[in-house]
C-alpha positions as a printed NumPy array, in Angstrom:
array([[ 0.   ,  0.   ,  0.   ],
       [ 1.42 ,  3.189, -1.204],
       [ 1.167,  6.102,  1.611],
       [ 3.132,  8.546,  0.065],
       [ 2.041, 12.424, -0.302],
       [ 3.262, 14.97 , -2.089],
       [ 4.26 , 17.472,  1.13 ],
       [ 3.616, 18.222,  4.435],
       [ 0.616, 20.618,  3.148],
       [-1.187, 17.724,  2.134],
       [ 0.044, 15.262,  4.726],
       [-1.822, 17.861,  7.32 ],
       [-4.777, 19.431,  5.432],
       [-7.321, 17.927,  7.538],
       [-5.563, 19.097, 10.953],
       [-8.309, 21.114, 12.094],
       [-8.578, 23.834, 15.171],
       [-9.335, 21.935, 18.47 ],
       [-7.201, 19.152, 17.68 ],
       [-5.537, 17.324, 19.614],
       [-1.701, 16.39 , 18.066],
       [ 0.974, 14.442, 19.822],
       [ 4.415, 15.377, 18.423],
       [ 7.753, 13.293, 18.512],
       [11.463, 14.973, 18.991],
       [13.647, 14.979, 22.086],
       [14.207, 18.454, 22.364],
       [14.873, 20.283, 19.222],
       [16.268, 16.636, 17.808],
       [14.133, 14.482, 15.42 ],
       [11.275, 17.004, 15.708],
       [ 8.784, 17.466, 12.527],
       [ 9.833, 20.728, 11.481],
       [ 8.159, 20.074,  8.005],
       [ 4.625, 19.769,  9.373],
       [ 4.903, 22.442, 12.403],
       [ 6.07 , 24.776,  9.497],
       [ 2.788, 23.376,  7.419],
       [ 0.519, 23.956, 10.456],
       [ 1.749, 27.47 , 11.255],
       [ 0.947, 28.507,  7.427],
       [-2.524, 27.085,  8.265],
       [-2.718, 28.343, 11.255],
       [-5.311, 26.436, 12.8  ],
       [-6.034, 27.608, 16.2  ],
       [-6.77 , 25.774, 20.078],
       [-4.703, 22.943, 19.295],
       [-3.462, 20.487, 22.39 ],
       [-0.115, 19.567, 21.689],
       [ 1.611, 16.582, 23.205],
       [ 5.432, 16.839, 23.243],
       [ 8.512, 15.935, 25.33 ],
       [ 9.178, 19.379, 25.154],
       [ 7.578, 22.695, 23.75 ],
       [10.497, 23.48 , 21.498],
       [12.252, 27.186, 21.563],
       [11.072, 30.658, 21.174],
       [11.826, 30.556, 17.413],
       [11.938, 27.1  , 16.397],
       [ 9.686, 23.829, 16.878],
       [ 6.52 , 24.425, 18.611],
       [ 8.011, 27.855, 19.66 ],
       [ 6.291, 28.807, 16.362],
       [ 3.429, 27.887, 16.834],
       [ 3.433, 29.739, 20.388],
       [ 4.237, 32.634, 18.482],
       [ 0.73 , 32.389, 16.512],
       [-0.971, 31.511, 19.666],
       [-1.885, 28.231, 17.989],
       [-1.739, 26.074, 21.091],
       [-4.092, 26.537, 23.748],
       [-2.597, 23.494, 26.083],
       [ 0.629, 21.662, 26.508],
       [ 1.197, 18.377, 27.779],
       [ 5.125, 18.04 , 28.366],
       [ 8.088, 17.29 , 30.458],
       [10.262, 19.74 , 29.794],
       [ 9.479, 23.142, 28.638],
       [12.91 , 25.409, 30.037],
       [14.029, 26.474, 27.269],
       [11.207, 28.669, 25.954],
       [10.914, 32.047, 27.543],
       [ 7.576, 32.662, 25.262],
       [ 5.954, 29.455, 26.665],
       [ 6.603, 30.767, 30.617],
       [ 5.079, 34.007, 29.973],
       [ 2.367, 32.87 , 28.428],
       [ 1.336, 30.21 , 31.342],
       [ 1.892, 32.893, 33.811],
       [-0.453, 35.291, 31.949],
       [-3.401, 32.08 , 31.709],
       [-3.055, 32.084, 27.896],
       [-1.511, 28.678, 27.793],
       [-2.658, 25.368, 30.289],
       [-0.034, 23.305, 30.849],
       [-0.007, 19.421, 32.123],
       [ 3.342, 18.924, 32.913],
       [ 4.205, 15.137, 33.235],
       [ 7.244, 13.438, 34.331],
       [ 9.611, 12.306, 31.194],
       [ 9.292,  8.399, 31.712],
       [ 5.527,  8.669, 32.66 ],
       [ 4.677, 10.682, 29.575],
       [ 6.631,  7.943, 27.526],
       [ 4.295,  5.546, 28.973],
       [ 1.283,  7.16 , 28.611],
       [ 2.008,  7.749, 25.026],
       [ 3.235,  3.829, 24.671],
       [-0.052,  2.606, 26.45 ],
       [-2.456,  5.007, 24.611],
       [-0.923,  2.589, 21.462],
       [-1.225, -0.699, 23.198],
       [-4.935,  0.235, 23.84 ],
       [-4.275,  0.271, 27.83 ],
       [-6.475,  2.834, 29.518],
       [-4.399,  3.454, 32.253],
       [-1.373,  2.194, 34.907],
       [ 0.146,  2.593, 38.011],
       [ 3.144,  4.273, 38.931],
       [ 5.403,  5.033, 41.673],
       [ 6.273,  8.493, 40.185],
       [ 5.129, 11.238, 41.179],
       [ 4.152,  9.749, 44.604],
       [ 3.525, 12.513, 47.417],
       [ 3.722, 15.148, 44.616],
       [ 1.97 , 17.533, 42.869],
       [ 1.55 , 14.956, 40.126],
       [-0.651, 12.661, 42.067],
       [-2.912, 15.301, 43.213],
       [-6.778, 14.341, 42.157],
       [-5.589, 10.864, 41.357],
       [-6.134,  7.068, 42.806],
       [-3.187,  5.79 , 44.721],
       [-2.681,  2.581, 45.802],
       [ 0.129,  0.43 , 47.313],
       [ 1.056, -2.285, 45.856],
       [ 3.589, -4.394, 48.111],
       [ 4.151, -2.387, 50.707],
       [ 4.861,  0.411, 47.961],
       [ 2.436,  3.711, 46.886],
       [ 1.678,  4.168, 43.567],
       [-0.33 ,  6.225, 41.474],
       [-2.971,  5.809, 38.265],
       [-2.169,  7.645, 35.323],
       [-4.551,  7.46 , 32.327],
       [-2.933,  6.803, 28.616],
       [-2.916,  9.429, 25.84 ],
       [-4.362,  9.05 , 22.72 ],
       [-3.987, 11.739, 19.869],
       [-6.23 , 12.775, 17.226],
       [-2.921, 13.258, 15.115],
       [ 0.648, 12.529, 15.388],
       [ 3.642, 13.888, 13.564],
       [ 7.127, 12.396, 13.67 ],
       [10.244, 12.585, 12.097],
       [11.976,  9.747, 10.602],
       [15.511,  9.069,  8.918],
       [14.387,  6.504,  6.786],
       [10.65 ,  5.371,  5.663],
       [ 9.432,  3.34 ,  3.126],
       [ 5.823,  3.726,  1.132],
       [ 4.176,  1.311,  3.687],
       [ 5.143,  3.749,  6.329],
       [ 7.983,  1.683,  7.896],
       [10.294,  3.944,  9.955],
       [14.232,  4.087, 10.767],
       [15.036,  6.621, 13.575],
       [18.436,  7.548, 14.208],
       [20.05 ,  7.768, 17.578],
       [18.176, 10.95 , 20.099],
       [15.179, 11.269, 17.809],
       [14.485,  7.793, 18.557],
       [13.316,  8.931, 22.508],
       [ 9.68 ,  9.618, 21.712],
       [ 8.923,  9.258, 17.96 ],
       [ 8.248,  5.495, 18.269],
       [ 6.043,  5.532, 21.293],
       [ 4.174,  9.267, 19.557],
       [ 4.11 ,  7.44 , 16.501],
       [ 1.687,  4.276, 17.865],
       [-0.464,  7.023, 20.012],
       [-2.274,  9.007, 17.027],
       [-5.333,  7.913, 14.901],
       [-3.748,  9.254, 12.141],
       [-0.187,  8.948, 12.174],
       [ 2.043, 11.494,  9.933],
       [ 5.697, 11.1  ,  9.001],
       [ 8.251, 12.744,  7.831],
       [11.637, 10.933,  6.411],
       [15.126, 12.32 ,  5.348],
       [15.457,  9.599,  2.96 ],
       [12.247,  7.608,  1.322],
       [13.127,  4.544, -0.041],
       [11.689,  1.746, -2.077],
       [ 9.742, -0.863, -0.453],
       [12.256, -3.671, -0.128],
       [15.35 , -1.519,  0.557],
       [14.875, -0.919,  4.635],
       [16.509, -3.923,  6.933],
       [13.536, -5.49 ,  8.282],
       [15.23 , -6.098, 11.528],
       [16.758, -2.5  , 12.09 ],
       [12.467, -1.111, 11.436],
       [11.831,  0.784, 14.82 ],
       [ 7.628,  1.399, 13.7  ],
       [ 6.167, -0.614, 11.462],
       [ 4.231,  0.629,  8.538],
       [ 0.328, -0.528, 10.026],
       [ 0.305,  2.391, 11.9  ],
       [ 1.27 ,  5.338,  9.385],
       [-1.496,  6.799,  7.454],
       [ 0.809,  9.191,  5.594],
       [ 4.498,  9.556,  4.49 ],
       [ 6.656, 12.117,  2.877],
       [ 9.77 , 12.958,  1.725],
       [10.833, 16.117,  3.861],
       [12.897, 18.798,  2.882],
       [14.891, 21.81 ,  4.412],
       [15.726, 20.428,  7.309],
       [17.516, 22.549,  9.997],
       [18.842, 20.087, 12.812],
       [18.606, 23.041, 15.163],
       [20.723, 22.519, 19.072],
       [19.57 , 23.956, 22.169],
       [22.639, 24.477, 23.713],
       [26.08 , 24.624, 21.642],
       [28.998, 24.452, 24.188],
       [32.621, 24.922, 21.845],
       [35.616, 24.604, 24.073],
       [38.384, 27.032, 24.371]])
C-alpha cells in the first residue's frame, strides 16, 4: 500500500482547530519541522499539543506559540522557551506537565490500547494530586490514564511507502512511542526509499500504523545548547 504524499501541506490538510496532536522529537532533535512549518501557514487555532518538550522561542513548537496556535501543553520539559513561561503565567496557555518516563508511557499505552497504569512516580507530589493511589507491596503508587492523539507527527531518517520507519540515535526517545499514540499517524523521512530496501530487523515502527508519508525537505537540525571549548 502506497502512503506517500506529495508534502507536508497535504500530509496535514485535515488538521483542524481543536485538535488534539501528539508530536515526537527529544528536544529540538528528530522534531517534525516540516509539518509544524505546514501547520503554522494554516494556522489552525486551540490545538493540544503533546510533546517531550515545547520546542524554543523561534523554532519547533516555539512557532506555533508565536501564533498563539496552542491553547494546552502536555510536556516534560518546557525550560528552554521564555515565550511558553510568559504565556502560562499570563493564563493564555494550560499546561499538564508530566514526568519524562511517565509521559513515555502514557504515550506507549495510549498505542497498546491500555487505559491506564500505576506508577510510583510522582508519589507525594503535585503529580498525584486528584488521582487514585494505591500500594502495591508495601509500595504507593499512582494511576495515570494513557494518551491518545487525534494526530501525530514524527520525524523519521528513513521510511518506506508502507510507512515503515528508521530513527536515528536521540530522535528515537519519543517518535516510536508518539508514533503508535495518534489515529492518524504522519511522518516525515530524510530519505524515502523503495519498499524492499529498509533492513527489516533494524524497522523501529512498522508501517500498520502510518497513514501518511513524505519525503521532507529543508531540514535545519537546530541545538539547544552549543557548548565549543576554548
Amino acid at each position: 500500500m502506497n502512503k506517500v504524499v506529495t508534502d507536508a501541506k497535504v500530509a496535514i490538510q485535515d488538521i483542524a482547530d481543536g485538535a488534539v496532536l501528539a508530536l515526537g522529537g527529544f528536544g529540538l532533535c528528530g522534531i517534525p519541522e516540516n509539518c509544524i512549518a505546514a501547520l503554522v501557514e494554516k494556522g489552525v487555532k486551540n490545538l493540544t499539543c503533546i510533546s517531550n518538550n515545547a520546542g524554543v522561542d523561534d523554532f519547533g513548537i516555539g512557532l506555533m506559540l508565536q501564533k498563539r496556535q496552542v491553547k494546552k501543553m502536555i510536556s516534560s520539559y518546557v525550560g528552554e522557551n521564555k515565550l511558553f513561561e510568559s504565556l502560562v503565567l499570563s493564563g493564555e496557555l494550560e499546561v499538564e506537565l508530566t514526568p519524562q518516563g511517565t509521559l513515555a508511557e502514557k504515550l506507549r499505552a495510549g498505542g497498546a490500547g491500555i487505559p491506564a497504569f500505576f506508577t510510583p512516580t510522582g508519589v507525594g507530589t503535585k503529580v498525584a494530586e486528584g488521582k487514585e493511589v494505591r500500594e502495591f507491596g508495601g509500595r504507593k503508587y499512582v494511576l495515570e490514564q494513557a494518551l491518545k492523539a487525534d494526530f501525530s507527527l514524527v520525524k523519521a531518517w528513513r521510511g518506506d511507502p508502507m510507512g515503515n520507519l528508521i530513527f536515528r540515535k536521540t530522535a528515537r526517545n519519543f517518535n516510536p512511542v508518539v508514533a503508535v499514540a495518534g489515529k492518524i499517524t504522519i511522518a516525515e523521512v530524510e530519505e524515502l526509499l523503495p519498499v524492499g530496501m529498509l533492513d527489516p530487523d533494524q524497522i523501529h515502527v512498522p508501517g500498520i500504523y502510518v497513514k501518511r508519508i513524505f519525503q521532507g525537505r529543508g531540514y535545519q537540525k537546530r541545538i539547544e545548547k552549543r557548548t565549543l571549548s576554548q
